[in-house]
gemmi code that builds the backbone of each chain (N, CA, C; Angstrom):
import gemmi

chains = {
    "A": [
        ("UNK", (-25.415, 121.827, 132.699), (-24.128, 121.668, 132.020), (-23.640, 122.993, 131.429)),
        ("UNK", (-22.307, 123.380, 131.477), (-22.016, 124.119, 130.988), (-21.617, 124.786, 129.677)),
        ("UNK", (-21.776, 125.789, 128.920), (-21.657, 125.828, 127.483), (-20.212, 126.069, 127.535)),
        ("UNK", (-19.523, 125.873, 126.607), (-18.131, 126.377, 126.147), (-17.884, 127.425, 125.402)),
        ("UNK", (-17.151, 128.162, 125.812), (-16.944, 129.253, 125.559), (-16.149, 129.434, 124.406)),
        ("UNK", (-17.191, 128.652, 123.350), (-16.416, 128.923, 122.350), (-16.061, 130.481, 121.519)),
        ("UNK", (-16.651, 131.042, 121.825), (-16.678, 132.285, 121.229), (-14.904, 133.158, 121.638)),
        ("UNK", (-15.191, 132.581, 122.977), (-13.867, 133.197, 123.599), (-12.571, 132.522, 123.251)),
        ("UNK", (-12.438, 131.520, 122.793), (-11.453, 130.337, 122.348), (-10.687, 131.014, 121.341)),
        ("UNK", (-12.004, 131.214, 120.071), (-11.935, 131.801, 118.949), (-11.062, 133.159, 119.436)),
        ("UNK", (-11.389, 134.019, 120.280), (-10.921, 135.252, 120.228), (-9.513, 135.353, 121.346)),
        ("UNK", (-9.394, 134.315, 121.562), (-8.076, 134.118, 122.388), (-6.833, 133.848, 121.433)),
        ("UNK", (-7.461, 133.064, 120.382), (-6.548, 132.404, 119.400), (-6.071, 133.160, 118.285)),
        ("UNK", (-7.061, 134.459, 118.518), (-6.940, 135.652, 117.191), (-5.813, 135.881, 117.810)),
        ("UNK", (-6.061, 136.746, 118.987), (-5.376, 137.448, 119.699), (-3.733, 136.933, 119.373)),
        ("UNK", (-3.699, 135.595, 120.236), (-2.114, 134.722, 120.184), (-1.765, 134.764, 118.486)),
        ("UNK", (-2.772, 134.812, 117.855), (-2.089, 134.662, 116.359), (-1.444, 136.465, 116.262)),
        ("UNK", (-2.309, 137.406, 116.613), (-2.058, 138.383, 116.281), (-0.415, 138.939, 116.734)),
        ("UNK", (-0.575, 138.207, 117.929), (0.794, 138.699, 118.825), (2.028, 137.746, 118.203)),
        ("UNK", (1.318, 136.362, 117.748), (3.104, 135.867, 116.985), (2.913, 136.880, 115.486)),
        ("UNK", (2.087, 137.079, 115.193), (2.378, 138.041, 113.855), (3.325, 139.447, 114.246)),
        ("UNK", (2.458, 139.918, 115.616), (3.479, 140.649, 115.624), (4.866, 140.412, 116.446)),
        ("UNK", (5.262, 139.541, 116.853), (6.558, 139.090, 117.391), (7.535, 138.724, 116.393)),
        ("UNK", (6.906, 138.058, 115.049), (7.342, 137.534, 113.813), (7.835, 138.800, 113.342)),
        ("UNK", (7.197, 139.702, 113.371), (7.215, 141.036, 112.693), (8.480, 141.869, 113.565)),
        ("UNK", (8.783, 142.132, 115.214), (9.392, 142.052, 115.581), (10.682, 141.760, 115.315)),
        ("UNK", (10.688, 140.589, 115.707), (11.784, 139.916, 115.152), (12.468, 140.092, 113.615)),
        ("UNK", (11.720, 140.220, 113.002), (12.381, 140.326, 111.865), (12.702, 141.754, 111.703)),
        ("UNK", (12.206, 142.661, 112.215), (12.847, 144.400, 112.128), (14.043, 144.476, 113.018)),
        ("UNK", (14.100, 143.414, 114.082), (15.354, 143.111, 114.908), (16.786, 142.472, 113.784)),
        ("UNK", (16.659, 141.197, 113.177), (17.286, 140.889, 112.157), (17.569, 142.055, 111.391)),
        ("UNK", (16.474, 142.781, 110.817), (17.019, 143.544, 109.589), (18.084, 144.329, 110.339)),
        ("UNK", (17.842, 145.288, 111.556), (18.629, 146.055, 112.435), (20.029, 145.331, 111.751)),
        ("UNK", (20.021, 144.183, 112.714), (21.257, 143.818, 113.098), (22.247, 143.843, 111.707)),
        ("UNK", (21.224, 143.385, 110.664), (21.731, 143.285, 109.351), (22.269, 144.563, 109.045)),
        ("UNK", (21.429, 145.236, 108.940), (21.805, 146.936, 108.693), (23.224, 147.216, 109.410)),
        ("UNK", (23.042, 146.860, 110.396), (24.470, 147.488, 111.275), (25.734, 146.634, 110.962)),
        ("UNK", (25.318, 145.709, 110.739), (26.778, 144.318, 110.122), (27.158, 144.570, 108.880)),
        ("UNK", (26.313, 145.460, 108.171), (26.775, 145.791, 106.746), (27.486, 147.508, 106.696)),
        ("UNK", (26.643, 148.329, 107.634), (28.095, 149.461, 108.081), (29.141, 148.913, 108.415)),
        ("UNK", (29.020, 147.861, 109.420), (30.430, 147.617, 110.114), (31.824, 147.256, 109.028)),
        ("UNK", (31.335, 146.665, 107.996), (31.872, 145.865, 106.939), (31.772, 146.671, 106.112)),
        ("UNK", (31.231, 147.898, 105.834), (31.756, 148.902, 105.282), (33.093, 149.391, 105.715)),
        ("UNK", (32.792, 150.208, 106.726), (33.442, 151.116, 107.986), (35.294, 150.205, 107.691)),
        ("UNK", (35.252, 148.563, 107.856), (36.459, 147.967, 107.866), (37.054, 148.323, 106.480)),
        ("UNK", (36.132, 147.616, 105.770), (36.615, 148.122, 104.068), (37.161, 149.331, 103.805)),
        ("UNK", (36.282, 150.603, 104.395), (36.662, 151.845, 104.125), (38.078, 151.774, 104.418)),
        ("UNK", (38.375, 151.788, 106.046), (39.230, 151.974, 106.879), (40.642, 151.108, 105.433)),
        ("UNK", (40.734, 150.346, 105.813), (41.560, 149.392, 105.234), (41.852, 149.652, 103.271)),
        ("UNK", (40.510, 150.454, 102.732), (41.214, 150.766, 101.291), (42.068, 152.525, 102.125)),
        ("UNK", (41.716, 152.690, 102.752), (42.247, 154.420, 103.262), (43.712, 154.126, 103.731)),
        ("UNK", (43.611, 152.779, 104.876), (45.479, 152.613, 104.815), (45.990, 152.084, 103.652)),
        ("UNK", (45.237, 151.523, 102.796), (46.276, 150.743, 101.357), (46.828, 152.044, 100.829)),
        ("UNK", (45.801, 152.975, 100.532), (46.095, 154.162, 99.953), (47.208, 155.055, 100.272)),
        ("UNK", (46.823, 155.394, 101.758), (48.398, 156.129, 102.189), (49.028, 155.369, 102.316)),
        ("UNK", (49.279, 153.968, 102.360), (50.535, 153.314, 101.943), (51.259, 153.714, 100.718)),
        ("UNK", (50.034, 153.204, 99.852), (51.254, 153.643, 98.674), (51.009, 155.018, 98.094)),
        ("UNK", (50.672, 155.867, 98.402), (50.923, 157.016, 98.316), (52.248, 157.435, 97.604)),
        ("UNK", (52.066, 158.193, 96.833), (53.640, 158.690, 96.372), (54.410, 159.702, 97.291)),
        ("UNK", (55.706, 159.588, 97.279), (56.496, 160.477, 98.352), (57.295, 161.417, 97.424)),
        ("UNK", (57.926, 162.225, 98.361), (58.289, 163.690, 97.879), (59.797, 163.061, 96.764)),
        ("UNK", (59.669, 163.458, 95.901), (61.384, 163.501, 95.157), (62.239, 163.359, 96.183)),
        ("UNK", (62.404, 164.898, 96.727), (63.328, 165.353, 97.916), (63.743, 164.102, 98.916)),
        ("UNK", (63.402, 162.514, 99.140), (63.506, 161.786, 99.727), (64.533, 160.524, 99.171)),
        ("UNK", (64.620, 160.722, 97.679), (64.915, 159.629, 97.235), (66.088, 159.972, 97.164)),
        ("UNK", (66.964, 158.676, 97.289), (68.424, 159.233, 98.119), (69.613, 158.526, 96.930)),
        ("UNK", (70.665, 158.509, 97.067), (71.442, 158.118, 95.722), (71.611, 156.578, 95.510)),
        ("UNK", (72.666, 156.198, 94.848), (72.563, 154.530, 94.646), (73.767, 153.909, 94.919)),
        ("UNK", (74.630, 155.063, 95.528), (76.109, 154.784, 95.383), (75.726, 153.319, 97.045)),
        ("UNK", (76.996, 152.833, 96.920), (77.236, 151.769, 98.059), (76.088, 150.753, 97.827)),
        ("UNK", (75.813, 150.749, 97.021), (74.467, 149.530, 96.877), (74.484, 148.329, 95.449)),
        ("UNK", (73.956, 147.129, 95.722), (73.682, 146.719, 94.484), (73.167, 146.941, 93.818)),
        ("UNK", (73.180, 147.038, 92.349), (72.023, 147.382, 91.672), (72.171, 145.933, 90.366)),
        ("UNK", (71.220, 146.020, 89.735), (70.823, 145.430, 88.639), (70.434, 146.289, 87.586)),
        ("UNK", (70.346, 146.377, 86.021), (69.925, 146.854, 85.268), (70.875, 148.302, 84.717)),
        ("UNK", (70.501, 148.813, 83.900), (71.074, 149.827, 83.730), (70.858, 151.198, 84.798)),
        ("UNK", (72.633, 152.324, 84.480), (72.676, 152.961, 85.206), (71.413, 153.980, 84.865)),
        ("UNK", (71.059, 155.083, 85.398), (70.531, 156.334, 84.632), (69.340, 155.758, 83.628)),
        ("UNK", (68.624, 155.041, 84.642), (67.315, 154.384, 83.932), (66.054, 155.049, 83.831)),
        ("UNK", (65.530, 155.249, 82.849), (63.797, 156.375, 83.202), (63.281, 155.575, 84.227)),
        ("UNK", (63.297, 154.367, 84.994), (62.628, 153.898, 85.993), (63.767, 153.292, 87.022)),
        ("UNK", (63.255, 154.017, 88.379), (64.493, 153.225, 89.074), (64.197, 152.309, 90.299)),
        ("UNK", (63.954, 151.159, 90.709), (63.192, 150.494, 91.690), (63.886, 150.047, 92.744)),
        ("UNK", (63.544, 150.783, 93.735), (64.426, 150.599, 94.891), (63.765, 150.036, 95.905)),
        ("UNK", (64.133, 148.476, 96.112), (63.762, 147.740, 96.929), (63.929, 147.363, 98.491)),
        ("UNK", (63.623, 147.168, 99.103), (63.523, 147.175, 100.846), (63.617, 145.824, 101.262)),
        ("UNK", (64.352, 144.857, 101.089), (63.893, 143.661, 102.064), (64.546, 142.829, 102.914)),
        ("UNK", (64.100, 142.002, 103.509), (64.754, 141.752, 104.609), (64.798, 139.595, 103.950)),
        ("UNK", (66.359, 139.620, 104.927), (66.438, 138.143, 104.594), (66.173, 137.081, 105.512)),
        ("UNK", (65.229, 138.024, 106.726), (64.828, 136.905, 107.237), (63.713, 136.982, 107.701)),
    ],
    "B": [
        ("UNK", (62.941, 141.775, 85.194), (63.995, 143.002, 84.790), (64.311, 142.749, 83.498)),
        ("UNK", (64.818, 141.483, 82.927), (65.293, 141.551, 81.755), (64.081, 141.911, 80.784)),
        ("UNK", (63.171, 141.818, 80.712), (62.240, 142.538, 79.562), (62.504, 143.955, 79.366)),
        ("UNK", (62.751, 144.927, 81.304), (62.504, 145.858, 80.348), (64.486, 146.504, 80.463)),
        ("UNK", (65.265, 145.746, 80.608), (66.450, 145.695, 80.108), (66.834, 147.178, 79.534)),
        ("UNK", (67.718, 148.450, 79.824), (68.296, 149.550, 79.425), (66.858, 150.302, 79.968)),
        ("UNK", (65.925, 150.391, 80.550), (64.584, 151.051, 81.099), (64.995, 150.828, 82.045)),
        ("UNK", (65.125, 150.064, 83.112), (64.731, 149.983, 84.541), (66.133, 149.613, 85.064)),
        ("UNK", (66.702, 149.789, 86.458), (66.967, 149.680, 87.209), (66.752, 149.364, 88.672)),
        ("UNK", (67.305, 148.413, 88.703), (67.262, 148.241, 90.949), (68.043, 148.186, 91.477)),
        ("UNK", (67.743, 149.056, 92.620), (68.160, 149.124, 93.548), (68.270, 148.246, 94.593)),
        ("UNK", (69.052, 147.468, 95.287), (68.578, 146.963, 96.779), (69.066, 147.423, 97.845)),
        ("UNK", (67.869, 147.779, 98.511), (68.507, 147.892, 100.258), (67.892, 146.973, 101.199)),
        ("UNK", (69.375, 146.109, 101.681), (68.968, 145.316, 102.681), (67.940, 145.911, 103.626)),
        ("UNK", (67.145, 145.244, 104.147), (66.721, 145.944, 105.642), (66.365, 145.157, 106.682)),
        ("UNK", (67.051, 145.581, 107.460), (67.344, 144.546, 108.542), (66.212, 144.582, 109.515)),
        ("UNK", (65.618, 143.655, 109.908), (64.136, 143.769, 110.632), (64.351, 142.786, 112.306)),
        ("UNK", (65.493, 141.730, 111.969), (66.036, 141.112, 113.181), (67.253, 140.684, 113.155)),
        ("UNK", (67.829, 140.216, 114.358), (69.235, 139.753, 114.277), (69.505, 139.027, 113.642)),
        ("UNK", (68.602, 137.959, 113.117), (69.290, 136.982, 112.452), (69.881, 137.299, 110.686)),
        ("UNK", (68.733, 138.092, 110.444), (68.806, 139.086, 109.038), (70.017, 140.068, 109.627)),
        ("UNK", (70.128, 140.255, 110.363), (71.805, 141.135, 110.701), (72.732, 140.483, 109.949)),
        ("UNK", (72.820, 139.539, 110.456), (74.230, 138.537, 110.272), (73.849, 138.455, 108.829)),
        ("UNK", (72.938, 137.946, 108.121), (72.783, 137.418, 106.764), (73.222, 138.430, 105.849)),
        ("UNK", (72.553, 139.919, 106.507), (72.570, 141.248, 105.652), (74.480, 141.435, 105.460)),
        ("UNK", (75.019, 141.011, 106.528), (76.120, 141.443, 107.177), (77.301, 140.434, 105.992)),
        ("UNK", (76.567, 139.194, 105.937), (77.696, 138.237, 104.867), (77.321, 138.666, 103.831)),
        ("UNK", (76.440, 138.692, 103.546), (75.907, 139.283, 102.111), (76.838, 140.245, 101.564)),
        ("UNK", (76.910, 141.585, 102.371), (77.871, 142.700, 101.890), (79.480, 142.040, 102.129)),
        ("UNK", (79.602, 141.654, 102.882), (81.109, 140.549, 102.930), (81.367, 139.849, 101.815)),
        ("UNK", (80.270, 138.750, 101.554), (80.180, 137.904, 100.014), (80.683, 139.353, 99.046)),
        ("UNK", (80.218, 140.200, 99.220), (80.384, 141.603, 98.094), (81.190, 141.865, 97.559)),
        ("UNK", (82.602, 141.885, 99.363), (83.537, 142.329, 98.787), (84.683, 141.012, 98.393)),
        ("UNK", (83.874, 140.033, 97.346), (84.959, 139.013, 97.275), (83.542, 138.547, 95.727)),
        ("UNK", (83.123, 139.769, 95.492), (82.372, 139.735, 94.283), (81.358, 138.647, 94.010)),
        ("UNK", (80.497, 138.354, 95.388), (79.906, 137.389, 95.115), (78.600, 137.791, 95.587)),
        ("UNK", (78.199, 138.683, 95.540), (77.146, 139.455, 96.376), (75.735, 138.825, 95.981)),
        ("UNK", (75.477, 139.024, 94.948), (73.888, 138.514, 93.911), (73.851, 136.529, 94.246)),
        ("UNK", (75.651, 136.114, 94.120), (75.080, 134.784, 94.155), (74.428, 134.329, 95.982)),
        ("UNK", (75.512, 134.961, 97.052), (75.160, 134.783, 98.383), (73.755, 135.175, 98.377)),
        ("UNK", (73.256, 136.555, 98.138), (72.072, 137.366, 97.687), (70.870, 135.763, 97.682)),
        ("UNK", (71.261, 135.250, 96.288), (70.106, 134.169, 96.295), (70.089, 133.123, 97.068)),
        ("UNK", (71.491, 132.472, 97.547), (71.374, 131.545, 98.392), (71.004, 131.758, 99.396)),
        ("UNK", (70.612, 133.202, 100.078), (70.056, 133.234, 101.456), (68.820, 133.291, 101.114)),
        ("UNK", (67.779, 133.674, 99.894), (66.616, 133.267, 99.871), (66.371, 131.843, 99.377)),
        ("UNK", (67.101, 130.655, 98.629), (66.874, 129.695, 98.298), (67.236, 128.424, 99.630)),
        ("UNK", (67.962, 128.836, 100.681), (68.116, 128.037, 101.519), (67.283, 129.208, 102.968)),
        ("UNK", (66.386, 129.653, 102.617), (66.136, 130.236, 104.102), (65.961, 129.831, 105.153)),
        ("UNK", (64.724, 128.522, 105.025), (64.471, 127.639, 105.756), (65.399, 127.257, 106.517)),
        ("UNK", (66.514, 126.716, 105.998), (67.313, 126.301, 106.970), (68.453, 127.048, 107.592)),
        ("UNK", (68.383, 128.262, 107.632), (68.714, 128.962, 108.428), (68.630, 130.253, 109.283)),
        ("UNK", (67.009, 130.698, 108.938), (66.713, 131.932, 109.254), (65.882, 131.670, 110.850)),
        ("UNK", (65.878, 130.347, 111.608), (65.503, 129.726, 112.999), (66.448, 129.796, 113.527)),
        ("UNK", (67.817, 129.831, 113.525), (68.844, 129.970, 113.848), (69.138, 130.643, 114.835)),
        ("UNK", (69.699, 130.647, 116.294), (70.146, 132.061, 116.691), (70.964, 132.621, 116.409)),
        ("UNK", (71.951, 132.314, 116.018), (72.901, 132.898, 115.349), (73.481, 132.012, 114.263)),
        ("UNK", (73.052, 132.535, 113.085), (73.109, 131.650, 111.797), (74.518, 132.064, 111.224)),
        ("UNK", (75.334, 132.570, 111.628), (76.833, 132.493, 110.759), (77.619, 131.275, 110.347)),
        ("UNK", (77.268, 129.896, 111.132), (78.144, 129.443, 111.404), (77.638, 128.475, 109.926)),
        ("UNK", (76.044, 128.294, 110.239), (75.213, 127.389, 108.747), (75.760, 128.267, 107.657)),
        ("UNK", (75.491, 129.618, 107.654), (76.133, 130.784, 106.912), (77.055, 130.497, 105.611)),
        ("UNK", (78.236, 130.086, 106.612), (79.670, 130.034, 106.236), (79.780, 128.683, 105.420)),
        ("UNK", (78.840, 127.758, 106.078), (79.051, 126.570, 105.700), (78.434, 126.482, 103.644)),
        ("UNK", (77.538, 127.676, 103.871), (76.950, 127.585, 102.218), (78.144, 127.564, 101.454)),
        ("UNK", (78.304, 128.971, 102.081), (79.366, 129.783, 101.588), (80.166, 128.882, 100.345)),
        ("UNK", (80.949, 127.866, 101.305), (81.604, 127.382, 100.985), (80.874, 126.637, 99.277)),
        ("UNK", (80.148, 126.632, 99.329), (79.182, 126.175, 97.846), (79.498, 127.120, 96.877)),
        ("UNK", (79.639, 128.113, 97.440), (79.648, 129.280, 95.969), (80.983, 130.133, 96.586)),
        ("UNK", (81.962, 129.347, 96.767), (83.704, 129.243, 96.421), (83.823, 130.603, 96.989)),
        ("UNK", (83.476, 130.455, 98.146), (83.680, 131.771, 98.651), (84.703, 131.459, 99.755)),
        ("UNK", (86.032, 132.672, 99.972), (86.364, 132.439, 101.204), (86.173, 132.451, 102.603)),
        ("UNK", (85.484, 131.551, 103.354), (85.261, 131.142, 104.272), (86.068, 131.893, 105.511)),
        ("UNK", (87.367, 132.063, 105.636), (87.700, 132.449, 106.364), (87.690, 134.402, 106.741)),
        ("UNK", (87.839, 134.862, 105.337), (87.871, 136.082, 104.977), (86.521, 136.508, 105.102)),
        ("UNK", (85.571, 135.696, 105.492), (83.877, 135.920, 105.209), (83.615, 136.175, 106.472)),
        ("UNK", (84.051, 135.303, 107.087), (83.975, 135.011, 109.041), (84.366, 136.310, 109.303)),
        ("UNK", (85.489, 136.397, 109.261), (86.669, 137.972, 109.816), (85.860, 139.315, 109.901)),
        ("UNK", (85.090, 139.299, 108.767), (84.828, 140.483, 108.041), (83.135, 140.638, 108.679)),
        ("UNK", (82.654, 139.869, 108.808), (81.344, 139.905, 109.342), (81.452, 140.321, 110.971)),
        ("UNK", (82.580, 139.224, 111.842), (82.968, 139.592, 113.108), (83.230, 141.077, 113.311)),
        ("UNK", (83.651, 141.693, 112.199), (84.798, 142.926, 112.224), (83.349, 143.500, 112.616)),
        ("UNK", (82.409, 143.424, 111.966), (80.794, 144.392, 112.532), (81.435, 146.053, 111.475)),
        ("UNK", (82.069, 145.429, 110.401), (82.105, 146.793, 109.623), (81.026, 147.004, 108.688)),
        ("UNK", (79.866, 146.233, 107.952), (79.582, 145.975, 107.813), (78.026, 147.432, 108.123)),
        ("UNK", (78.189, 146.631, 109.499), (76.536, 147.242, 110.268), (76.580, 148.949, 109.808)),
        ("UNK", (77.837, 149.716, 109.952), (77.201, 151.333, 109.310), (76.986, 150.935, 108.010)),
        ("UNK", (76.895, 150.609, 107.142), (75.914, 150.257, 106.034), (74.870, 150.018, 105.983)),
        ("UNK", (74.297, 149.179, 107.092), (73.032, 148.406, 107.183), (72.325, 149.918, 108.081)),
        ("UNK", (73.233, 150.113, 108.891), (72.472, 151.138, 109.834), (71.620, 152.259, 108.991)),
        ("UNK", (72.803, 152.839, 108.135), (72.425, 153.923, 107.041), (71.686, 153.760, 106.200)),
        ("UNK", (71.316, 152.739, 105.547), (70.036, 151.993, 104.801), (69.031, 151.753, 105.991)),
        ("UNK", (69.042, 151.480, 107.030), (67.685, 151.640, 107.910), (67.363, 152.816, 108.284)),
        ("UNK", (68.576, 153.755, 107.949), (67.748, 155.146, 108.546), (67.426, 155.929, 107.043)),
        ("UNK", (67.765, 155.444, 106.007), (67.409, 156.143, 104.997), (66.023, 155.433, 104.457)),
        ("UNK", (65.852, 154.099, 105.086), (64.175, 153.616, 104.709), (63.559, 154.119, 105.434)),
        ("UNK", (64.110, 154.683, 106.581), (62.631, 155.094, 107.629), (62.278, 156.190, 107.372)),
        ("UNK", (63.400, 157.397, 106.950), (63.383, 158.402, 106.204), (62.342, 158.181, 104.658)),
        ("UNK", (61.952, 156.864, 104.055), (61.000, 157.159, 103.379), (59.950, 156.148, 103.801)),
        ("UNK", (59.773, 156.226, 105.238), (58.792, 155.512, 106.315), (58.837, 154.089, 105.784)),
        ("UNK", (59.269, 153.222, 105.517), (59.513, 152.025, 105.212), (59.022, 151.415, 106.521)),
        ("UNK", (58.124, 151.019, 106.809), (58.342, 149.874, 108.022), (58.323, 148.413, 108.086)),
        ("UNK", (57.720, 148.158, 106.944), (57.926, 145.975, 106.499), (58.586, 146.563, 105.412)),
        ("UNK", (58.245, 144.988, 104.976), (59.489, 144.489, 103.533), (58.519, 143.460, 103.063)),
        ("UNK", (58.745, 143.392, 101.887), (59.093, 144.016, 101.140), (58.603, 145.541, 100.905)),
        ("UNK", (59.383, 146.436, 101.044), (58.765, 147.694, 100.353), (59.733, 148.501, 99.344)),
        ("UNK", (58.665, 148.483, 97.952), (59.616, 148.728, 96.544), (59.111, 150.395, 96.320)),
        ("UNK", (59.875, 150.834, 95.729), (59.682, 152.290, 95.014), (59.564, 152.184, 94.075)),
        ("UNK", (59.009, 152.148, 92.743), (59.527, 152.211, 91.610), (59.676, 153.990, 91.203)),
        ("UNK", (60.082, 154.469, 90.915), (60.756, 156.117, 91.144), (60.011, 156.388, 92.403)),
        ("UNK", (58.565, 157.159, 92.170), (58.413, 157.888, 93.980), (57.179, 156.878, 94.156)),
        ("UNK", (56.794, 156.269, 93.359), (55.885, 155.178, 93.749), (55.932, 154.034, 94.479)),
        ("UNK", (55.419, 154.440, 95.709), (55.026, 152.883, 97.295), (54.542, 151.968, 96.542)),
        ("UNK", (55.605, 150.747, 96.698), (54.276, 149.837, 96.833), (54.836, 148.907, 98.184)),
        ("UNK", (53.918, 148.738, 98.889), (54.037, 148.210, 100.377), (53.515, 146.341, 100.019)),
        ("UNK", (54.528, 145.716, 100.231), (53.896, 143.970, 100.517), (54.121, 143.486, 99.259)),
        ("UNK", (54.521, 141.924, 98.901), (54.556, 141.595, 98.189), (53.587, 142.046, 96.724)),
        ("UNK", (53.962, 141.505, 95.657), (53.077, 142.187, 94.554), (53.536, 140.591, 93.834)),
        ("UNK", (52.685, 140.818, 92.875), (52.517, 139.803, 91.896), (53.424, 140.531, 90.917)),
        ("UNK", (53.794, 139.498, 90.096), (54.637, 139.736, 88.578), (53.909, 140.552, 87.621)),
        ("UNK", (51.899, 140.157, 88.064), (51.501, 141.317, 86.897), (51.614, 142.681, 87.057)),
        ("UNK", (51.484, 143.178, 88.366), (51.306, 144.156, 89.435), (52.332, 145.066, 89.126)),
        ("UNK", (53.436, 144.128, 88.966), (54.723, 144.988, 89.248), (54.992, 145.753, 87.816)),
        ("UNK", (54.950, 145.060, 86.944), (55.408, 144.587, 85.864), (54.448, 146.111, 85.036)),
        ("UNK", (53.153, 146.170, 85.680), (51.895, 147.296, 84.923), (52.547, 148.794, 86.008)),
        ("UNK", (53.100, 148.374, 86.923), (53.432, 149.497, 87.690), (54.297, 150.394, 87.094)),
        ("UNK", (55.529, 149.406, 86.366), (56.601, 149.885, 85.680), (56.283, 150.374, 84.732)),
        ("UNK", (55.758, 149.800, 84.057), (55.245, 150.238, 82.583), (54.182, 151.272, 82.485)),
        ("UNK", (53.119, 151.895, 83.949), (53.193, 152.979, 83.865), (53.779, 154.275, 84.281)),
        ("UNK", (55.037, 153.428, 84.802), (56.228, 154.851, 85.485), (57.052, 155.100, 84.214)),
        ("UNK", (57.040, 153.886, 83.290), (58.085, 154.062, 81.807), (56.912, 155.123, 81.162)),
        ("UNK", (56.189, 154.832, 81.012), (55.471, 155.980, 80.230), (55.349, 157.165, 80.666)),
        ("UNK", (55.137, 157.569, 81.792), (55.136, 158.762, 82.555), (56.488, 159.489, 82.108)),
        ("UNK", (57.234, 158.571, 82.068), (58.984, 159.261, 82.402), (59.291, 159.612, 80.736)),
        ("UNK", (58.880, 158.911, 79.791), (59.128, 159.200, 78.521), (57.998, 160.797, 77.941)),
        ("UNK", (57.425, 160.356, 78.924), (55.776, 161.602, 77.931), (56.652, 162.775, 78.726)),
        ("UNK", (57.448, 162.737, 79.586), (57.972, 163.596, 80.596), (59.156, 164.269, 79.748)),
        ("UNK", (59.708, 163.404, 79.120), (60.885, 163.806, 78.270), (60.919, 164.750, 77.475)),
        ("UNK", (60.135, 163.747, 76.743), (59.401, 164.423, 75.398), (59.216, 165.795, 75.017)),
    ],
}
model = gemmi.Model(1)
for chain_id, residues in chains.items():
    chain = gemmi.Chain(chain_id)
    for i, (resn, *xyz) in enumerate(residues, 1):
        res = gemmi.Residue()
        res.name, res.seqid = resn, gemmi.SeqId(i, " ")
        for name, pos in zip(("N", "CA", "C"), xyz):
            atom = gemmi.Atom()
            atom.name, atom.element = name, gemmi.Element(name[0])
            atom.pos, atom.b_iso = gemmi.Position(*pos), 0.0
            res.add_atom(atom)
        chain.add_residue(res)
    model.add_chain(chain)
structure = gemmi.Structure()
structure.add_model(model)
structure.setup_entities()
């Protein structure tokens, strides 16, 4: 009759444990990756997007702002603040 | 505005972004010259809905009109006349001249602000262009 190889069972099973440890391990330096890179990306947008808010409103040259004649206005003439609005009615 | 009342001023420039805002921009300054400018002004934002789907909305237009005792016929004429559009034209080339490309877009003196804003927004914007402009005086 034959003996069983138990000895080898044992060391088959290390082995498979060793390799999901390291596949587990794997995998999870894969996750972190991906993590890592999804959190530049979502930087990178953020950045991008506070950089156009910014030169949006950016202040513009004096030299641009043009007079008030032919227009409606509200409020007083020759105001320390003067708000000149853009919009559309439809 | 009325808070900061003898401080601030506005300006408006229509800006025309499609045809249908043509025509509206177009009665609007018409309503103007029959001194009704601010009230047409609000009725095209308080009734927009029902007429900014329109293809050519003059005709719903006219029909407000008639709500805020305006002459109807003199409103029609004057919009047809297309005298109107070098106004609108010259306000689109003087927004693009300060790169305006949506709307709302406000200045308060040389200060952008691009897209709607909240009442607090606006309101802290002013009040630090009033201070600027007074420490400026001074």
């Amino acid at each position: 009759m034959a003996k069983k190889p138990k000895t080898r069972e044992g060391t088959v099973s290390r082995r498979q444990q060793r390799r999901e440890a390291e596949q587990k391990q794997a995998s999870w330096r894969r996750q972190r990756q991906r993590m890592l890179l999804g959190g530049l990306v979502l930087v990178l947008v953020v950045g991008v997007g506070i950089a156009v808010r910014t030169i949006q409103q950016r202040n513009i040259p004096v030299r641009l702002q043009g007079a008030v004649d032919n227009h409606y206005t509200k409020g007083a003439a020759g105001a320390a603040v003067v708000v000149k609005e853009f919009s559309d009615y439809g | 505005m009325k808070r900061f009342e003898g401080d601030v001023q506005l300006v408006l420039y229509p800006f025309v972004l499609n045809s249908r805002s043509e025509v509206a921009t177009q009665a609007a300054l018409c309503a103007g010259e029959q001194g009704k400018f601010w009230d047409f002004h609000r009725m095209l934002y308080r009734r927009q809905a029902q007429w900014n789907h329109l293809a050519n909305p003059l005709d719903q237009l006219l029909e407000f009109a008639t709500g805020i005792e305006l002459d109807t016929a003199a409103l029609k004429s004057c919009v047809q006349s297309g005298r109107m559009l070098k106004i609108i034209k010259a306000d689109q080339d003087y927004g693009s001249s300060l790169q305006v490309h949506s709307t709302p877009t406000l200045f308060v003196n040389n200060q952008r602000i691009v897209g709607a804003q909240s009442e607090v927004e606006l309101v802290r914007t002013i009040r630090q262009e009033l201070t600027r402009a007074r420490r400026t005086s001074s």
